[in-house]
Each structure stands twice: as C-alpha cells, then as structure tokens.
BAMARZA-919696 format. One record per residue (C-alpha): residue number from 1; x negated, y negated, z negated; residue in one letter. Coordinates in Angstrom, 1 decimal, padded with zeros to 4 digits, always signed. Example, Ala and Ser with C-alpha at 12.3 -4.5 7.8 and 13.67 -1.06 7.14 Angstrom:
[miro 1,[-012.3,+004.5,-007.8],'A']
[miro 2,[-013.7,+001.1,-007.1],'S']
//
This chain:
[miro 1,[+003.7,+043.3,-004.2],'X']
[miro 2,[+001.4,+041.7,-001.7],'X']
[miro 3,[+000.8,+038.0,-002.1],'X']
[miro 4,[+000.2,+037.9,+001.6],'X']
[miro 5,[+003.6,+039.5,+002.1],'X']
[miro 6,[+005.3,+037.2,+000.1],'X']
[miro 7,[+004.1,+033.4,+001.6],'X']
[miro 8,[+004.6,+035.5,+005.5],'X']
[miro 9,[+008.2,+035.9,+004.4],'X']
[miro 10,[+008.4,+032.4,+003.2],'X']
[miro 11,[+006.7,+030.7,+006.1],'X']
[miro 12,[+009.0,+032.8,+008.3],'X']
[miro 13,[+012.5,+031.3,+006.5],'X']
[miro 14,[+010.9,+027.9,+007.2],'X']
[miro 15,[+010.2,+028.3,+011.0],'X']
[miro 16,[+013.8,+030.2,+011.1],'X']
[miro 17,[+015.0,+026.5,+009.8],'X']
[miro 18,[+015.9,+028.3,+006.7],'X']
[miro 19,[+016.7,+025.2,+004.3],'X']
[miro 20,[+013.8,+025.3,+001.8],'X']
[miro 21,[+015.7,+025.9,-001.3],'X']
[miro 22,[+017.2,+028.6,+000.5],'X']
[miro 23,[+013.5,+030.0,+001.6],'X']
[miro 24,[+012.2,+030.0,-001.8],'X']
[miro 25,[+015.5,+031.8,-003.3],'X']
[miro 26,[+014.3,+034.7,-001.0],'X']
[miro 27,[+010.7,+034.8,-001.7],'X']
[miro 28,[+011.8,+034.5,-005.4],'X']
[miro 29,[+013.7,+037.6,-005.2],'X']
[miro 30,[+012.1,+039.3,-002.9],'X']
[miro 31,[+009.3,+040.6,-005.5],'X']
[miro 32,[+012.5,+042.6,-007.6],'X']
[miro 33,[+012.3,+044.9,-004.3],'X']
[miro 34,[+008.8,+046.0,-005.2],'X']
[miro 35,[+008.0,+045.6,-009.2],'X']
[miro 36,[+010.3,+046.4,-011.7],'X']
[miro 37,[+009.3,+043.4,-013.8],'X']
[miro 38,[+011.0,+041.1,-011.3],'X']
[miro 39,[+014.7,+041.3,-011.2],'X']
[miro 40,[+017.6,+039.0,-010.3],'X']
[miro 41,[+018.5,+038.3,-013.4],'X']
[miro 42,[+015.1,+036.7,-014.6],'X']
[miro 43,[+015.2,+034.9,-011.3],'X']
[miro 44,[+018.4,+033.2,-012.8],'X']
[miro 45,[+017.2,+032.4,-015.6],'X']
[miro 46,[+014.1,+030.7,-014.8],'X']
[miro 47,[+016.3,+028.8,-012.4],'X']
[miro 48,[+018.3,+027.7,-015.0],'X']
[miro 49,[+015.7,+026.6,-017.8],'X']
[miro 50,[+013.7,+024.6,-014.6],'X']
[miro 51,[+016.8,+022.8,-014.5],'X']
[miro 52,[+017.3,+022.5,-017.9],'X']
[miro 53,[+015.0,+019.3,-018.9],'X']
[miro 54,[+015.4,+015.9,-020.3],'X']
[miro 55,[+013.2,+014.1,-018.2],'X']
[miro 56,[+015.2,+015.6,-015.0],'X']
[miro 57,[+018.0,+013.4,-016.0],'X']
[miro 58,[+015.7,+010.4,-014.3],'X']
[miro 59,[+016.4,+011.6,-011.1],'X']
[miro 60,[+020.2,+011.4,-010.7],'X']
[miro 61,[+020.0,+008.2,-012.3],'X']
[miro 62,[+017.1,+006.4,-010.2],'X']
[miro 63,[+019.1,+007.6,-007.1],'X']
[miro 64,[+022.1,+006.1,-008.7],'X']
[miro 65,[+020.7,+003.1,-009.1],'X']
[miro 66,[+018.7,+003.0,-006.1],'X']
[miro 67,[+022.2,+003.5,-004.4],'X']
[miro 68,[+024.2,+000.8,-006.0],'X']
[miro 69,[+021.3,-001.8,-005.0],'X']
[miro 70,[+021.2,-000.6,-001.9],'X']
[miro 71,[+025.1,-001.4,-001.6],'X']
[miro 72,[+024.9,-004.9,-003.4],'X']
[miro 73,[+022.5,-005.9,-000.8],'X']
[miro 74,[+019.5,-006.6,-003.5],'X']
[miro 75,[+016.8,-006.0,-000.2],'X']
[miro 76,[+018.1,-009.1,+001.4],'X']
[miro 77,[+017.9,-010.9,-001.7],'X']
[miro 78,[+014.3,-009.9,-002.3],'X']
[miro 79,[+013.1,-010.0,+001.3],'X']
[miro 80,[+014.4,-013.9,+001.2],'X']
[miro 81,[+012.3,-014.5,-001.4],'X']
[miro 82,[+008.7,-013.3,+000.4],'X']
[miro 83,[+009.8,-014.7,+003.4],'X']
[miro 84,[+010.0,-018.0,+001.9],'X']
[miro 85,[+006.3,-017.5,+000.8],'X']
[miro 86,[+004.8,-015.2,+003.5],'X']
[miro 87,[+006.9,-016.4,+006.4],'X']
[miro 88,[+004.3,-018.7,+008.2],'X']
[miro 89,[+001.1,-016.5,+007.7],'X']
[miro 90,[+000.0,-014.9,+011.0],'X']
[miro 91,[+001.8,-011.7,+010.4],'X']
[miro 92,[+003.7,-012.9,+007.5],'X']
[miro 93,[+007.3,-011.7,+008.3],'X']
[miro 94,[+005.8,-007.9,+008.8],'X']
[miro 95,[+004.0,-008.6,+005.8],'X']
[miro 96,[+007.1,-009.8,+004.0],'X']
[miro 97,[+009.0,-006.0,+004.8],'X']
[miro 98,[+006.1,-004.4,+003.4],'X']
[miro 99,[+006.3,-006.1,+000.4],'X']
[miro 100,[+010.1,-006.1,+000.1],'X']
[miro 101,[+010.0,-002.1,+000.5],'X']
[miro 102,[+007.0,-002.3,-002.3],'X']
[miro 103,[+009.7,-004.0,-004.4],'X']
[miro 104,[+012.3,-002.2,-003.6],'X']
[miro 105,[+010.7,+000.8,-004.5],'X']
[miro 106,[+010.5,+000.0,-007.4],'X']
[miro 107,[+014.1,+000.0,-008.1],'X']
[miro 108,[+015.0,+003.2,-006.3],'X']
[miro 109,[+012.1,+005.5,-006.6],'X']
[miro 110,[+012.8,+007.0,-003.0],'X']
[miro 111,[+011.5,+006.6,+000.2],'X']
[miro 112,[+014.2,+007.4,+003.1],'X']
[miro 113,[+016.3,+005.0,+000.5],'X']
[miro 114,[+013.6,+002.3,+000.5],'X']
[miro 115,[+014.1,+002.8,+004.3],'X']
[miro 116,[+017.5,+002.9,+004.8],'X']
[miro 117,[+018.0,-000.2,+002.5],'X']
[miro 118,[+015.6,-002.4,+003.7],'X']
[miro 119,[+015.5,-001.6,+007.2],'X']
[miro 120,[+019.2,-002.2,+007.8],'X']
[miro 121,[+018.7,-005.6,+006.8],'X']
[miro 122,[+014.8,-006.7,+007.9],'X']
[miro 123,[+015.2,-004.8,+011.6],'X']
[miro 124,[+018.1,-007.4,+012.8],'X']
[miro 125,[+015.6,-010.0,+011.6],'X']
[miro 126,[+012.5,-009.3,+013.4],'X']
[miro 127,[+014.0,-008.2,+016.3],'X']
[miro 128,[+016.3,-011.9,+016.5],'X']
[miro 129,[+012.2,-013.2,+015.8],'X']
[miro 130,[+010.9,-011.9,+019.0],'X']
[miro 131,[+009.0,-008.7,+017.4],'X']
[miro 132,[+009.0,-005.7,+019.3],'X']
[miro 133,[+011.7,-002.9,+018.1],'X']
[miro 134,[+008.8,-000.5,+018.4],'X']
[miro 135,[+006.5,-002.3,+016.4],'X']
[miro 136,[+009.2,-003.8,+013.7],'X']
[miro 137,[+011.2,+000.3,+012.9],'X']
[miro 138,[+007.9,+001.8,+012.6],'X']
[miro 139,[+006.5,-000.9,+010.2],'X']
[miro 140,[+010.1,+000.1,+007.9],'X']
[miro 141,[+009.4,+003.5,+008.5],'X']
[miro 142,[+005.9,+003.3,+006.9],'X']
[miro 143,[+006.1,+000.8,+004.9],'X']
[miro 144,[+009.0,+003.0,+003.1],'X']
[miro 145,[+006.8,+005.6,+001.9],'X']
[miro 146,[+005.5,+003.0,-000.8],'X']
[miro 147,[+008.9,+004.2,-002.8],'X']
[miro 148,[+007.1,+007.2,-003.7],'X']
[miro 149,[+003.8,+005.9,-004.5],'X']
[miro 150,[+005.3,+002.8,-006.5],'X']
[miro 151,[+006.7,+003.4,-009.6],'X']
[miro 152,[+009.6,+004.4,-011.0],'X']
[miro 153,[+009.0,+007.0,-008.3],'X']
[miro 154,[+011.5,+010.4,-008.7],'X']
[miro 155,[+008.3,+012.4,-007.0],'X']
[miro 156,[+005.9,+011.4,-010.0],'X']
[miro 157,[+009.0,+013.2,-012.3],'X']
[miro 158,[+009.0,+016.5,-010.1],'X']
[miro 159,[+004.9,+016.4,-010.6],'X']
[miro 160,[+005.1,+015.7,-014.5],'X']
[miro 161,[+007.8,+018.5,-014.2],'X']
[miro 162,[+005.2,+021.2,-012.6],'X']
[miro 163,[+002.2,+020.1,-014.7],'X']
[miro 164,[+002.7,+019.3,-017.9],'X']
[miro 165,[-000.5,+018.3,-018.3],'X']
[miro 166,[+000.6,+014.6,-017.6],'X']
[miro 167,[+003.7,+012.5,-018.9],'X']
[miro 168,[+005.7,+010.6,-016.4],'X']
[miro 169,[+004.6,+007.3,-018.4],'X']
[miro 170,[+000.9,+007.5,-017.6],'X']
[miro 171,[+002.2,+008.8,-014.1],'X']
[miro 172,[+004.2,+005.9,-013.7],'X']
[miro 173,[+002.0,+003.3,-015.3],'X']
[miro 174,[-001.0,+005.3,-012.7],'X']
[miro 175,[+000.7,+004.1,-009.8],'X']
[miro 176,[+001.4,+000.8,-010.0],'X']
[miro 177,[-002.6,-000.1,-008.1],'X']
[miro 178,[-002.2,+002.4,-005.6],'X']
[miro 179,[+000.9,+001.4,-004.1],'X']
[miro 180,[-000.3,-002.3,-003.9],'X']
[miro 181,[-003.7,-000.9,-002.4],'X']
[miro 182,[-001.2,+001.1,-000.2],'X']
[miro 183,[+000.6,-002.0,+000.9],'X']
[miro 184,[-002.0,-004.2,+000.8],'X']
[miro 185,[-003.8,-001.9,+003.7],'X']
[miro 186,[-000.4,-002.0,+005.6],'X']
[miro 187,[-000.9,-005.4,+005.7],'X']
[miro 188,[-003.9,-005.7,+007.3],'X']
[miro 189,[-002.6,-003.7,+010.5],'X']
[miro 190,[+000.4,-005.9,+010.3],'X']
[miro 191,[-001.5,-008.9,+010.6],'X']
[miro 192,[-004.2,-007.8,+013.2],'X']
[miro 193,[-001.5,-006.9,+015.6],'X']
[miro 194,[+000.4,-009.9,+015.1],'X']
[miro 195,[-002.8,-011.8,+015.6],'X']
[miro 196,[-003.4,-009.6,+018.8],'X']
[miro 197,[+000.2,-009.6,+020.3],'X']
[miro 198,[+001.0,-012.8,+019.3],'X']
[miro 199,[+004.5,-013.7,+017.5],'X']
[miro 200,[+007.2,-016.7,+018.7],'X']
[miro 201,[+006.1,-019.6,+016.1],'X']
[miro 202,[+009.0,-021.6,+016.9],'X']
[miro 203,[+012.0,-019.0,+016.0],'X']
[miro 204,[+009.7,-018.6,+013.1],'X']
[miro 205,[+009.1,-021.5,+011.4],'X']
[miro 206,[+012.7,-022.3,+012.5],'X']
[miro 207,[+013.7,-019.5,+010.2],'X']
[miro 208,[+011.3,-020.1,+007.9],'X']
[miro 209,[+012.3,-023.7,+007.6],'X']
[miro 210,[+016.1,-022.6,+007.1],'X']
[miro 211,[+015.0,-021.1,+003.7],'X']
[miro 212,[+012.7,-024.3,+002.8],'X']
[miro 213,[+015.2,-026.5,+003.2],'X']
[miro 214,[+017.3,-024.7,+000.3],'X']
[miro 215,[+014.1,-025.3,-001.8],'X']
[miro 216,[+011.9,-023.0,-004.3],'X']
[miro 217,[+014.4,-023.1,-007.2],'X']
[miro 218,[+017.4,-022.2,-005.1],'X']
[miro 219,[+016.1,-019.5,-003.3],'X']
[miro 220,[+014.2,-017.9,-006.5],'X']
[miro 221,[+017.2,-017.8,-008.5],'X']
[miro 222,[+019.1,-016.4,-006.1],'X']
[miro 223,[+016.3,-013.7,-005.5],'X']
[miro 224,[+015.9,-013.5,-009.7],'X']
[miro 225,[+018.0,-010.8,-010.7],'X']
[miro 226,[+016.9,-008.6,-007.8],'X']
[miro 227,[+013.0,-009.6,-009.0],'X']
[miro 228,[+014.1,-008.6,-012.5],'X']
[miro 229,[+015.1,-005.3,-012.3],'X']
[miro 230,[+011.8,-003.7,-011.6],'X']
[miro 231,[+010.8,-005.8,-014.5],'X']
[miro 232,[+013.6,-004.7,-017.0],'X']
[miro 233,[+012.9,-000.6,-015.5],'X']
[miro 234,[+009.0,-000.7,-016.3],'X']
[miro 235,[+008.8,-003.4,-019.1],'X']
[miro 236,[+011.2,-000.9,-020.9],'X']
[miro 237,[+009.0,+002.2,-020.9],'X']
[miro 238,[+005.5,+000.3,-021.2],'X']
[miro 239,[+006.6,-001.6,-023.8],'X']
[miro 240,[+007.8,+001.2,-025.7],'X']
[miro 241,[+011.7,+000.5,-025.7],'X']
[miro 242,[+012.6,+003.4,-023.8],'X']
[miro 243,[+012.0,+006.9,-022.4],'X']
[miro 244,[+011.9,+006.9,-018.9],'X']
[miro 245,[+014.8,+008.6,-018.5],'X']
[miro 246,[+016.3,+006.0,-021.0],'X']
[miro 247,[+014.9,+003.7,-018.2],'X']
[miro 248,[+016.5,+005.1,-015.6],'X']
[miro 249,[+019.7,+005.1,-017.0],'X']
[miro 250,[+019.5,+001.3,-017.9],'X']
[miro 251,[+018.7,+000.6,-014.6],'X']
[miro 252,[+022.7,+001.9,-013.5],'X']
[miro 253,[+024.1,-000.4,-015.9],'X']
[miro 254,[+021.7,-003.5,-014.8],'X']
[miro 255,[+022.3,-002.0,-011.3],'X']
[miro 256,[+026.7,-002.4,-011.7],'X']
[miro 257,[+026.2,-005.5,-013.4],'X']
[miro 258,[+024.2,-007.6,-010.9],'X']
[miro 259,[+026.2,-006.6,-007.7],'X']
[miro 260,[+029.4,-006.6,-009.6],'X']
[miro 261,[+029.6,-010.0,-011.7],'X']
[miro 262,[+026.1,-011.8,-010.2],'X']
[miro 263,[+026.0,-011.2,-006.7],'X']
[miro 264,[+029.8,-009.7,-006.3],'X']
[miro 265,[+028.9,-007.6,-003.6],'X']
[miro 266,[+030.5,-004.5,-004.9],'X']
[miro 267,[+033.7,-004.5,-006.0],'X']
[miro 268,[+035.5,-001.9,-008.4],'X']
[miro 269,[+036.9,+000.2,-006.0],'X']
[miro 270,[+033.0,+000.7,-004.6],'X']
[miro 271,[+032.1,+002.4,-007.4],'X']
[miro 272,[+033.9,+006.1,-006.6],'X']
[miro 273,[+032.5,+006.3,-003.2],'X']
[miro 274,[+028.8,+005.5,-005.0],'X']
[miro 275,[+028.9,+008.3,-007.6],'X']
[miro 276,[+030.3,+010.3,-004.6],'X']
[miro 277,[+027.2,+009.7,-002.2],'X']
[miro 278,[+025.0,+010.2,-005.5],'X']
[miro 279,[+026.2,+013.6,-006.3],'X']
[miro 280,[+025.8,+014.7,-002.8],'X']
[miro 281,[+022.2,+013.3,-002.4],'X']
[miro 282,[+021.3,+014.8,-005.8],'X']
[miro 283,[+022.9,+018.1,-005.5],'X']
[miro 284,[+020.7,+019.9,-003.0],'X']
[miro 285,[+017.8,+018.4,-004.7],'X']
[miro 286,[+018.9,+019.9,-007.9],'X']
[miro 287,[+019.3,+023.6,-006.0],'X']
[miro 288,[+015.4,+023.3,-004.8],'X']
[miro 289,[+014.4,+022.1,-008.4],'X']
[miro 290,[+016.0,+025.4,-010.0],'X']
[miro 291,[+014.6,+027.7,-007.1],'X']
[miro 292,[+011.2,+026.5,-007.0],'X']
[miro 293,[+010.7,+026.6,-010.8],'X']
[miro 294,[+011.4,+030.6,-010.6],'X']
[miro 295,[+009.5,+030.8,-007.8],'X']
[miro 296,[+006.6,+029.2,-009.9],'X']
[miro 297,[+007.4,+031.8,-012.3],'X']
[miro 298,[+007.0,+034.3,-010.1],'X']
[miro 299,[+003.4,+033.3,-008.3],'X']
[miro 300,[+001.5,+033.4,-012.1],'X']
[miro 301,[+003.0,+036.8,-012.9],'X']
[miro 302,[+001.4,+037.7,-009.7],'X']
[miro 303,[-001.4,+035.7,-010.2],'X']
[miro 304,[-001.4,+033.7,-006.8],'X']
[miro 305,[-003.5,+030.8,-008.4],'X']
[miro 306,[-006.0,+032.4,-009.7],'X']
[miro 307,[-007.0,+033.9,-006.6],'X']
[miro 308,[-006.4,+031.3,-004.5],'X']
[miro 309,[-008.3,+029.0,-007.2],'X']
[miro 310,[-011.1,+031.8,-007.6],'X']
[miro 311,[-011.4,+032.1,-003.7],'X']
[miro 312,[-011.7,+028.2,-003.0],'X']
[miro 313,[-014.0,+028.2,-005.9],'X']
[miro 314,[-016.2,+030.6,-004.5],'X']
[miro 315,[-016.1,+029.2,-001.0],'X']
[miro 316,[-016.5,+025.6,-001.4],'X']
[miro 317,[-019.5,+024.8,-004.4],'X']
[miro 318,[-019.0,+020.8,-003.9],'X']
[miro 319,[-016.4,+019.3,-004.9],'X']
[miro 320,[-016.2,+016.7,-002.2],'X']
[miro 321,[-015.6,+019.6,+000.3],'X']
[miro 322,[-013.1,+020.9,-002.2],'X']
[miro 323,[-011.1,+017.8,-002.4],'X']
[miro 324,[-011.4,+017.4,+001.6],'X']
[miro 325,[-009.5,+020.9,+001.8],'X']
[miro 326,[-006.8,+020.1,-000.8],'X']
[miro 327,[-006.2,+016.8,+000.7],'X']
[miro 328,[-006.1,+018.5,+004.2],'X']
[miro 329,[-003.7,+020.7,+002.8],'X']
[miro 330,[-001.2,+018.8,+001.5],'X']
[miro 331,[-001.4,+016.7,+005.0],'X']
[miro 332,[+000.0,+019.4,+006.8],'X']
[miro 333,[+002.2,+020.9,+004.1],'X']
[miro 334,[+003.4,+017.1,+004.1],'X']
[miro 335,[+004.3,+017.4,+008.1],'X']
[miro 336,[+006.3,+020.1,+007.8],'X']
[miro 337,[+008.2,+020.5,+003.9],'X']
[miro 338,[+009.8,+017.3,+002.1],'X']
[miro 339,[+007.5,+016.0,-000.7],'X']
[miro 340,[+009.6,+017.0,-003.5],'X']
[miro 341,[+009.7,+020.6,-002.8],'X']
[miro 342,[+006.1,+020.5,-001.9],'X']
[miro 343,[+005.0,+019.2,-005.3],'X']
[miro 344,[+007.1,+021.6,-007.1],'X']
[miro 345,[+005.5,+024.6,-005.3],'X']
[miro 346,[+002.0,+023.6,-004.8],'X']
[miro 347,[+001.4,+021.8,-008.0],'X']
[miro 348,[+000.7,+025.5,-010.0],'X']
[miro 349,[-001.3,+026.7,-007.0],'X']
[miro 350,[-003.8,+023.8,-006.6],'X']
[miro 351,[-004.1,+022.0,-010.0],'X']
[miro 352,[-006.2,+024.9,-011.2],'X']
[miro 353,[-008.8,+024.2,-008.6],'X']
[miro 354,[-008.9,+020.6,-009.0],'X']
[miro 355,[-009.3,+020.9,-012.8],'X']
[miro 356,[-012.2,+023.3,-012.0],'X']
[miro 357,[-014.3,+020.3,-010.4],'X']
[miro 358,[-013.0,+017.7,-013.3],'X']
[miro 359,[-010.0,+016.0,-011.4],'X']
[miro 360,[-007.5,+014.6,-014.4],'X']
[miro 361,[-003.9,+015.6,-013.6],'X']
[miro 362,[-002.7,+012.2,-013.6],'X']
[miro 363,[-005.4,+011.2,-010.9],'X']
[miro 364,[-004.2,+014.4,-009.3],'X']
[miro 365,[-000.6,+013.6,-009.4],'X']
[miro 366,[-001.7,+010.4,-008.0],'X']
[miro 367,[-003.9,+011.9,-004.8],'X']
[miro 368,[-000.7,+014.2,-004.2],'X']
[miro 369,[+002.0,+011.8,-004.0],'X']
[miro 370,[+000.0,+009.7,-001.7],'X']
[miro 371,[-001.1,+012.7,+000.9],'X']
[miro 372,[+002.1,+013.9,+000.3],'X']
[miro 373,[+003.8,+010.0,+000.9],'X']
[miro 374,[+002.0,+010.3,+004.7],'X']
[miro 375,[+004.2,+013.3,+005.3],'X']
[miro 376,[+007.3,+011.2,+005.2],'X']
[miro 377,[+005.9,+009.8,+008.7],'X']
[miro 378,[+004.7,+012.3,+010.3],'X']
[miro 379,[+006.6,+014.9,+012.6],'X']
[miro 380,[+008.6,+017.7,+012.8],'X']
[miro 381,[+009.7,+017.0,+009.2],'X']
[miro 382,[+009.0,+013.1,+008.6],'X']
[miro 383,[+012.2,+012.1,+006.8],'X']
[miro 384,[+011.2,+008.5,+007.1],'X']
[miro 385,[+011.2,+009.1,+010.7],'X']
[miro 386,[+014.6,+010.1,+011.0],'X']
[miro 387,[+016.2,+007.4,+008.8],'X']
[miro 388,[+014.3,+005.1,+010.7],'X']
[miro 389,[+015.4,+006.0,+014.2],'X']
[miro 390,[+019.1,+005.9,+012.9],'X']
[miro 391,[+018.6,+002.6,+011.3],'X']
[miro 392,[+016.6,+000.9,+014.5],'X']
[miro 393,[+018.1,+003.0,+017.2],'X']
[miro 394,[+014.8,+004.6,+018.5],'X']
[miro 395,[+014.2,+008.1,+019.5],'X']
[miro 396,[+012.0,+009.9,+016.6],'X']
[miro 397,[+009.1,+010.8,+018.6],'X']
[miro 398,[+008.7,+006.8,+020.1],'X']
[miro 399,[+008.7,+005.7,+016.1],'X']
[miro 400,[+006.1,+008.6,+015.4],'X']
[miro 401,[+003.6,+007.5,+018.1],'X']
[miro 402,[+003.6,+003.7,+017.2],'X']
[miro 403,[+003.1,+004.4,+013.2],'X']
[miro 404,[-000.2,+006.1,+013.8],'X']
[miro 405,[-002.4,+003.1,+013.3],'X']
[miro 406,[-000.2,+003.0,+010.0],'X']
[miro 407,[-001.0,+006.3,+009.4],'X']
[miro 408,[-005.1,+005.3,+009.8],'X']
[miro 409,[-004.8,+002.6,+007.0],'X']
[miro 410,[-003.0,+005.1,+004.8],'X']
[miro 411,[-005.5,+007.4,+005.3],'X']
[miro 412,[-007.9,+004.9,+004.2],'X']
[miro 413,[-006.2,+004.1,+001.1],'X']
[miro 414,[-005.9,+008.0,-000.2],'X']
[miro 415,[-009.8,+007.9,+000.5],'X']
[miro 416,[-010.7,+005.3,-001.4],'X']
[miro 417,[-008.0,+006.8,-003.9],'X']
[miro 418,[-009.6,+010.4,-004.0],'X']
[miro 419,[-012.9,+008.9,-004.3],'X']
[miro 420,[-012.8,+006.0,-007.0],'X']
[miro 421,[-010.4,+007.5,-009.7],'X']
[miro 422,[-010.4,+004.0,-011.6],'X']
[miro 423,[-008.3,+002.9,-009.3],'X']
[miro 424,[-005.5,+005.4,-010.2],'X']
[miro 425,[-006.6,+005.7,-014.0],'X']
[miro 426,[-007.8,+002.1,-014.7],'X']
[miro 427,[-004.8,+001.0,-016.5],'X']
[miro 428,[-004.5,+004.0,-018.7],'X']
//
C-alpha cells in the first residue's frame, strides 16, 4: 500500500472532525485492504500489548491525583504562599500564577488540569486587583502548559512509551530546568507589561498586606502540605524509593489524605464522583494509546520512517536546518492534534532523523514536549485555549490573540532548548 495513500486518509478523518483515536483506527486497518500481512486481528493485538505496560499505570494515577488536588483546593493554598513573596514586585501577582501553575504541575502532570485548577481560583483574583480579563485568562492559559514540561508530566510517559530509548526517570529528572527556564521567560513578559500598563498598587499591597499580617509561619504551614507533594512525588523516584509508577500511585494516597484529614476540603462522599471524573478523563486517552501503538506497528512494516528519515537526510545536510524542520513540524502538528496523540505517532517517524545528526532521546523527548507544550495555545486545537475561555468567560479567539507575546518567549525558551542540550541533560 501507498504511504501517501495512507497519511491522505488520515489527514482527511482529522479535517472531517474524525476524533483522533478514531482516525488512526482507520488508517491502522486500512493497510488489511491492500497487503495480506495486515489484518484486523493483528491490529487488535498490537492495540492490546500498547496498552499493556507497567509504566502506563502512571497515567491514571497522576490524573487521579491531579484531580483530587484540584478538588481540595491545594492551587489556592500554593498561590497564597507566592503571593506572600512575589506580591509587591512589579508584576509579581502574574508572576505568582506562573509559578503556582509551575507547582501545580508538578502534582498533576497535565496542562488543561493545571489550567482549570489554578485558573478558577487566580482569575477572580486578578481581576478583583484591577488586571485586565484579557491579560490575566491568557497568562493561565499559557502559563498552564508548564504541566507538561514540568515533571511528573503524563506526556514524558507517552514519549518513554514510543521510544524506549529513554526511561521516564531521566525524562522526568530532564525536565525539571526547562520548565523553570519556561516559566522564568513567562515572567519576563509578565513583568514588562505590568511595568508598561501599570497595575493598582493600593488593592495590591492591600491584598498583599492581608497575607503579611498572618505572618511567614502561618501562611507557610498552611501552604506546607501542598509544597510537599511535589517533593514526596520526585524525592521518591530520584532517590530511589520508587518506580515512577509507584510514584504516582503514592501521590493518590498523599493526595486523599491532605484534602481529607489536613485541609478537610473533600469529604467521603467526594470521593465516587472523583474516580468517576478520572475514568472518564482517562478512558479516551487509553483508546488513542492502544490505536496509535498499532498504528506505529503498522508505519515500520511499511517502512514510513525510513523514508521519511532517508529523504530529510538527503535534503537537509546540516543539522541546524534539520532541527529547524522538525521543530517546525511539531509546531503545526501541535496546532492542530492534542500532544499526547502527537508524541505517540510522531515519535517512530522523527526520532530516527534526529538520532542521525546525534540528538540523545532524552534531549529529544525534551525538544518535543516543549514544541509540542506551544500547541496547547495555539488555535483550532489549543486545549488550553478552551479551558481557559470556560474558566475566564472569554471567547477562544480573544484569549488566542492576546497569548501571542507568550507564545514569543516560549519560542525563545525551545531555542535556547534545541540549541544548548546541557540545559535539558545537565542533571543526568
């Protein structure tokens, strides 16, 4: 069969609004028309053995977790805590949602989570500041995508998943400088249009003061067990107590504990509606996972790397220009297909190319997520976008225009990302 025929079906399920696990069933089975070596039966089974891994298990769990946090109100407890130290920099309170999503990524590994959670709670905030709704749902919306990049990070499983060439430890313990790099570049827009638009001192520093007046010690310990978990989730798999999908599942039971018998913000008769939401946020994720591992399958046997990787080879003999198309790429792919999906089905058709011009996987994995994290902002697909608006009551395409000069410092970050690989690989 034609590898031309097969990605023009695919890209035509997409633009018919296909859902993407649905799209790549088709192309999957599609080839058992043609070749007798394909058939529906093999397509099942390679859906099945995709599934059929122990460091999957992470994902439900980190969602899990990321879900009961998100109920127990943990982002206002950690956004608290950075405004008391951020709060009366020029552009501090922005600053402080940055780094309360950075945080909180770190607890639920997703990014339209990160959002959800943290916006709820920081948008009311800024607004009551003076901020502009424009300004403050886009800085969320952004700012979000650090969930990804941060780890525990479910898109740095899916990588380790489609290459195993790199374990979700070194992934995990790769992305801990990029996503403050990330954030730290967010920051610097945050604070140059604060500086520029000004911000309302006095509702400030009257809210700032609020938090002051309960004093360092009161307002830490209130914020400690939300500071902790991302501390108990890594500490446990760098320090050698714990698999990350071991991790993971500690991070439920910390999760239960805090916002049942700490914070009491959950109560008992939360927790069937939690494993409820859980199931159905994992469950389609799961259906893409199976489908795209076949369809993996199915592009070696017809050898769709290799060409592709023999053609880019051939056409591009630098391997700045080579990295510049890959990255280029995986922007657009990013715009239009959710980054877990993406990974899954481009990981097998471009890590063969980068490993041609010496890229390591994990600084790969690295380059992907990020490109890929820029995706979550970016129209028609943006999922960040769309949480956003529903959380901030903004139309999509008003939050898409105003996170562009976001986008720009992004950008910069997966520059200086693709370019100095010490920064991803420096504490390997």
């Amino acid at each position: 069969m034609s590898p031309a025929l097969l990605f023009i079906v695919f890209i035509i399920c997409l633009f018919a609004s296909i859902p993407v696990a649905s799209s790549v069933t088709i192309a999957s089975v599609l080839p058992s028309f043609f070749q007798s070596q394909f058939t529906v039966t093999s397509f099942i089974r390679n859906c099945i053995e995709g599934v059929n891994s122990f460091s999957l298990l992470a994902i439900p769990m980190f969602i899990l977790s990321g879900i009961v946090m998100a109920r127990g109100g943990v982002s206002k407890k950690l956004f608290e805590f950075f405004e008391f130290f951020l709060g009366k920099v020029p552009g501090g309170m922005p600053c402080a949602v940055v780094v309360t999503c950075l945080f909180y990524g770190a607890i639920s590994g997703s990014a339209p989570a990160t959002v959800a959670a943290v916006g709820s709670m920081t948008i009311p905030v800024l607004l009551n500041l003076g901020y502009k709704r424009e300004f403050t749902v886009s800085t969320v919306a952004v700012a979000g995508s650090l969930g990804v990049i941060i780890p525990p990070s479910i898109p740095m499983v899916l990588y380790c998943m489609a290459n195993s060439s790199a374990s979700v430890g070194q992934m995990f313990t790769a992305g801990i400088i990029p996503g403050f790099l990330v954030a730290g570049c967010l920051c610097v827009y945050a604070v140059f249009y604060c500086i520029r638009n000004g911000e309302d001192k006095e509702k400030i520093n009257q809210s700032v003061g609020e938090l002051h007046k309960k004093g360092f010690i009161k307002v830490f310990f209130t914020s400690f067990w939300a500071l902790l978990s991302p501390v108990i989730i890594l500490g446990s798999i760098y320090g050698g107590i714990a698999s990350p999908t071991e991790a993971a599942t500690i991070s439920v039971f910390y999760a239960l504990i805090v916002a049942l018998f700490i914070y009491r913000t959950l109560k008992p008769k939360d927790i069937i509606p939690i494993l409820v939401e859980a199931v159905q946020t994992y469950a389609p994720l799961l259906f893409v996972l199976g489908s795209a591992s076949a369809f993996a399958k199915v592009l070696a046997l017809l050898q769709i790397p290799a060409m592709i990787s023999s053609f880019m080879l051939a056409t591009f003999h630098s391997k700045f220009a080579i990295l510049l198309v890959v990255n280029i790429l995986l922007f657009f792919v990013g715009m239009v297909m959710d980054g877990g999906p993406a990974i899954l089905l481009l990981t097998p058709i471009l890590w063969p190319i980068v490993q041609e011009v010496g890229m390591s996987p994990v600084h790969f994995g690295i380059n992907m997520i990020v490109s890929l994290a820029i995706g979550f902002v970016t129209p028609p697909i943006g999922i960040n976008l769309f949480v956003a608006a529903r959380v901030g009551d903004l139309p999509v395409m008003t939050i898409a225009r105003n996170v562009m000069p976001y986008i720009c410092m992004f950008i910069v970050a997966l520059a200086l990302i693709v370019i100095f690989p010490q920064i991803s690989l420096a504490l390997l």
